[in-house]
Backbone as a chain_set.jsonl record, in Angstrom:
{"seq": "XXXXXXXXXXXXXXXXXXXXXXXXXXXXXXXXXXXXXXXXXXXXXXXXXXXXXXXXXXXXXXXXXXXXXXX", "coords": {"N": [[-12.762, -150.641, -73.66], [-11.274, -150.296, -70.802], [-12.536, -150.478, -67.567], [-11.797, -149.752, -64.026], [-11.91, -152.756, -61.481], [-13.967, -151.733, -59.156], [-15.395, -150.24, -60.473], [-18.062, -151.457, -61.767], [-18.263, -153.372, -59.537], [-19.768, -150.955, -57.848], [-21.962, -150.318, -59.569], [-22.965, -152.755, -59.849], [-23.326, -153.043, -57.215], [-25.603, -150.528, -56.415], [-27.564, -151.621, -58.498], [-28.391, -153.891, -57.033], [-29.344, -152.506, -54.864], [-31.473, -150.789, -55.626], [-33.025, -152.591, -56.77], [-33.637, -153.95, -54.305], [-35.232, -152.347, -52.828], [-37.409, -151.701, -54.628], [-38.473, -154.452, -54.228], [-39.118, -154.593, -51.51], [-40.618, -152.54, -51.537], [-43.246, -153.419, -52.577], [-43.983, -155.417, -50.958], [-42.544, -158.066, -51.444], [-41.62, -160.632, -50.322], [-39.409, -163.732, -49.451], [-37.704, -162.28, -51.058], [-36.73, -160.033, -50.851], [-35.181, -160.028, -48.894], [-32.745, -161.44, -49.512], [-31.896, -159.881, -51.914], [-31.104, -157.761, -50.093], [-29.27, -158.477, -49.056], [-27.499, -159.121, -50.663], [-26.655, -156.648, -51.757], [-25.331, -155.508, -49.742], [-23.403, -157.071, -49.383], [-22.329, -156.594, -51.383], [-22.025, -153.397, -51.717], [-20.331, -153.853, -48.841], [-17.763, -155.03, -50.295], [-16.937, -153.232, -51.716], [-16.443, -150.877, -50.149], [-14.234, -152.277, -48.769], [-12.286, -152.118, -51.198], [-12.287, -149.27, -51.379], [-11.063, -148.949, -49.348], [-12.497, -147.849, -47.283], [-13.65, -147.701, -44.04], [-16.175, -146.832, -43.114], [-18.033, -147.347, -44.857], [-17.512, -150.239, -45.324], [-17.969, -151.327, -42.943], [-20.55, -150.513, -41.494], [-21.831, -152.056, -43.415], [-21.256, -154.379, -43.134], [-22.612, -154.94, -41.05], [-25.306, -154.965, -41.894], [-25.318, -156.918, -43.368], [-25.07, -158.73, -41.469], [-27.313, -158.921, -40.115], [-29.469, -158.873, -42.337], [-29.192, -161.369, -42.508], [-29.739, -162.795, -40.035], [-32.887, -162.137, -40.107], [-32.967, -163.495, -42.234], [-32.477, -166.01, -40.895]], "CA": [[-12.596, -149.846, -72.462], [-11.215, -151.173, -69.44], [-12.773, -149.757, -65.984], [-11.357, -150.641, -62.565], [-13.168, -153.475, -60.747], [-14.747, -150.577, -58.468], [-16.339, -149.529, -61.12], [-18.134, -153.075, -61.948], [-18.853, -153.42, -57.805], [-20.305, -149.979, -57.834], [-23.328, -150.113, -60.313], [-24.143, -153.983, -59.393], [-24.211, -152.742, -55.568], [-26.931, -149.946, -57.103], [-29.014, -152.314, -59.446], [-28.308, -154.574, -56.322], [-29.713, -151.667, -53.539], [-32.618, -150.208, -56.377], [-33.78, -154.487, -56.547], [-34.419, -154.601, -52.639], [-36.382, -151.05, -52.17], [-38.853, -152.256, -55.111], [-38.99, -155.53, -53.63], [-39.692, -154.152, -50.422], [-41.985, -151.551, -51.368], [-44.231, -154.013, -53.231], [-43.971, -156.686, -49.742], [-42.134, -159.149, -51.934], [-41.046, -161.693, -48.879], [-39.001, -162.821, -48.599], [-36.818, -162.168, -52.059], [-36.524, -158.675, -50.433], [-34.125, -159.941, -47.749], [-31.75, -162.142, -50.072], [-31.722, -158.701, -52.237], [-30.413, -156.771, -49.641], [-27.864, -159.147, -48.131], [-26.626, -159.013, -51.972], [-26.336, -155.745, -52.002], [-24.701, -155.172, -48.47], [-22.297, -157.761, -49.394], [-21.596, -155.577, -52.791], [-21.212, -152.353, -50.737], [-19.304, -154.131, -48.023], [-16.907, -155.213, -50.793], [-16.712, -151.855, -52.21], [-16.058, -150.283, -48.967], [-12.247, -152.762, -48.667], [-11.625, -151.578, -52.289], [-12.159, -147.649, -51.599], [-9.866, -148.587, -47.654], [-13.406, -146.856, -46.309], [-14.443, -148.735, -43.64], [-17.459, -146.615, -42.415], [-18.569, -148.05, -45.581], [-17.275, -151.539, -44.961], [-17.983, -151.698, -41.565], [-22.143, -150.313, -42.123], [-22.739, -153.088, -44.655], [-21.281, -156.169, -42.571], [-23.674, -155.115, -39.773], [-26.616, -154.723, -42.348], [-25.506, -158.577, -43.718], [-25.282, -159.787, -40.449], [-29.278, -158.143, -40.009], [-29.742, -159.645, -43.523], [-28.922, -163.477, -42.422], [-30.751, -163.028, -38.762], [-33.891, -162.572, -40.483], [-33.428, -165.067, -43.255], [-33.253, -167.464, -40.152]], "C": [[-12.237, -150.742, -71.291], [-11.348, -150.053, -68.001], [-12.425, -150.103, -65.051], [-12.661, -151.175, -62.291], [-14.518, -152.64, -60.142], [-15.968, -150.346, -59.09], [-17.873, -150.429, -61.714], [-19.217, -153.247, -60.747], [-19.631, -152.285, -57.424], [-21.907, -149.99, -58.496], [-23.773, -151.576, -60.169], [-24.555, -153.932, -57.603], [-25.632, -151.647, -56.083], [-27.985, -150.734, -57.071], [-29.509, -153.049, -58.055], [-29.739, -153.863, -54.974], [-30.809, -151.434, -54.737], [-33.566, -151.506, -56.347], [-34.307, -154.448, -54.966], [-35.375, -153.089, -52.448], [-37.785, -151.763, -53.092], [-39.278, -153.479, -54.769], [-39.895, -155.514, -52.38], [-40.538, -153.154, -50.387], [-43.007, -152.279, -52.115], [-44.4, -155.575, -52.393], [-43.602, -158.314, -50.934], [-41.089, -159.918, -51.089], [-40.617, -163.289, -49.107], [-37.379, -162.851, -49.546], [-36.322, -160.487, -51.737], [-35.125, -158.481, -49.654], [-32.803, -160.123, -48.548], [-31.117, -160.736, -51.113], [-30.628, -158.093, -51.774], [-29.19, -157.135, -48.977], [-27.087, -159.079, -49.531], [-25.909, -157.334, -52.322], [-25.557, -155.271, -50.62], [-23.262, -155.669, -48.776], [-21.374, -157.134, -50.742], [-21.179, -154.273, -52.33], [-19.845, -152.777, -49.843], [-17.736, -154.027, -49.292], [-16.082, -153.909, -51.341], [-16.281, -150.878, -51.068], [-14.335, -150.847, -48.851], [-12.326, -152.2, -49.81], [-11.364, -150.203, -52.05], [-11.499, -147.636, -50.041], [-11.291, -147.579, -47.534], [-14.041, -147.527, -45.364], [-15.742, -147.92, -42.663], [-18.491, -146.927, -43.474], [-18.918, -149.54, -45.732], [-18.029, -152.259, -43.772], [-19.977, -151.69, -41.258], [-22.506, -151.634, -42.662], [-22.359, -154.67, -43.682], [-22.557, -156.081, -41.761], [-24.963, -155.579, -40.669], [-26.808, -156.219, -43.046], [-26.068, -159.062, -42.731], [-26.768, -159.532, -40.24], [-29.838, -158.884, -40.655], [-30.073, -160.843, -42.817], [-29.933, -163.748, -41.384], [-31.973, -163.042, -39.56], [-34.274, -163.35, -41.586], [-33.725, -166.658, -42.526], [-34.234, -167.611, -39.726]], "O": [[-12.859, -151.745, -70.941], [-10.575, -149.19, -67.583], [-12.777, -151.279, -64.964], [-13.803, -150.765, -62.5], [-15.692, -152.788, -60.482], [-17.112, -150.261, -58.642], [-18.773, -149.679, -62.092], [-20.446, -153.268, -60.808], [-20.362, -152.577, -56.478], [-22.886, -149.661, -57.827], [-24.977, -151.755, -60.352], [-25.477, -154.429, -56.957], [-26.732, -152.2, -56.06], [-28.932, -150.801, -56.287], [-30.703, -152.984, -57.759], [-30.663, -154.474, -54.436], [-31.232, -152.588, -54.8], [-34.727, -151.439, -55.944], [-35.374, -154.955, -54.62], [-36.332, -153.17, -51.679], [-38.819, -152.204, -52.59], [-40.469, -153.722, -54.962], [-40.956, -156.105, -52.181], [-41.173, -152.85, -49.377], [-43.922, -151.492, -52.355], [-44.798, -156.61, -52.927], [-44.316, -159.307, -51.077], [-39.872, -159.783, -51.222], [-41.517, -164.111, -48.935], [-36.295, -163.227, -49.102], [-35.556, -159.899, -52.5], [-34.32, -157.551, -49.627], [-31.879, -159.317, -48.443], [-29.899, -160.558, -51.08], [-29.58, -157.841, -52.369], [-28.328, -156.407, -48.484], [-25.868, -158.965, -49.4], [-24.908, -157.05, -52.981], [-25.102, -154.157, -50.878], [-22.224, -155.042, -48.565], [-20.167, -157.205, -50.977], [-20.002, -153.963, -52.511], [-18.712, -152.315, -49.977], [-16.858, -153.171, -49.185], [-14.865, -153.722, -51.341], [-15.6, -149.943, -51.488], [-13.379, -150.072, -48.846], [-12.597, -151.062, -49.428], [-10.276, -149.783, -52.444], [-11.375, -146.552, -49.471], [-11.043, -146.39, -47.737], [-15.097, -148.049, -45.723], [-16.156, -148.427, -41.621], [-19.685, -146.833, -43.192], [-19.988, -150.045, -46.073], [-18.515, -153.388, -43.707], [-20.584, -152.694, -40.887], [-23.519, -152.214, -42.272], [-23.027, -155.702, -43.616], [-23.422, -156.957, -41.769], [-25.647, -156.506, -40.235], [-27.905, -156.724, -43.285], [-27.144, -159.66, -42.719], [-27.328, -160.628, -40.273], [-30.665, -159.648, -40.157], [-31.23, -161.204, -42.604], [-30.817, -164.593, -41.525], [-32.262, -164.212, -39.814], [-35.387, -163.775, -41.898], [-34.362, -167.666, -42.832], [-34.55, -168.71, -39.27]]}, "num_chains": 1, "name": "protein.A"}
């Protein structure tokens, strides 16, 4: 089977976004953050592939959020 990339970038942003809620609902600090900057940065990406950028545009902010409190 061959699936477009999308499809690939789609279910590891998921596993990606489902990894930081149980991290963060069980105060796992601060593997919670690095999580969600993984998964922002897997949305973001997925946002230029689907040309949506209220998708794109959401997830940089929520990196840039990400990184501030990793410093």
């Amino acid at each position: 089977m061959n699936k477009p990339l999308d499809f690939y970038v789609k279910w590891l942003a998921t596993f990606a976004s489902l990894t930081l809620v149980y991290l963060t609902s069980h105060d796992i600090i601060p593997y919670n953050k690095y999580a969600g900057l993984v998964a922002a940065n897997l949305w973001m990406w997925l946002g230029v592939l689907w040309r949506e950028p209220s998708i794109w545009i959401t997830n940089a902010i929520f990196a840039i959020i990400y990184i501030s409190g990793l410093l």
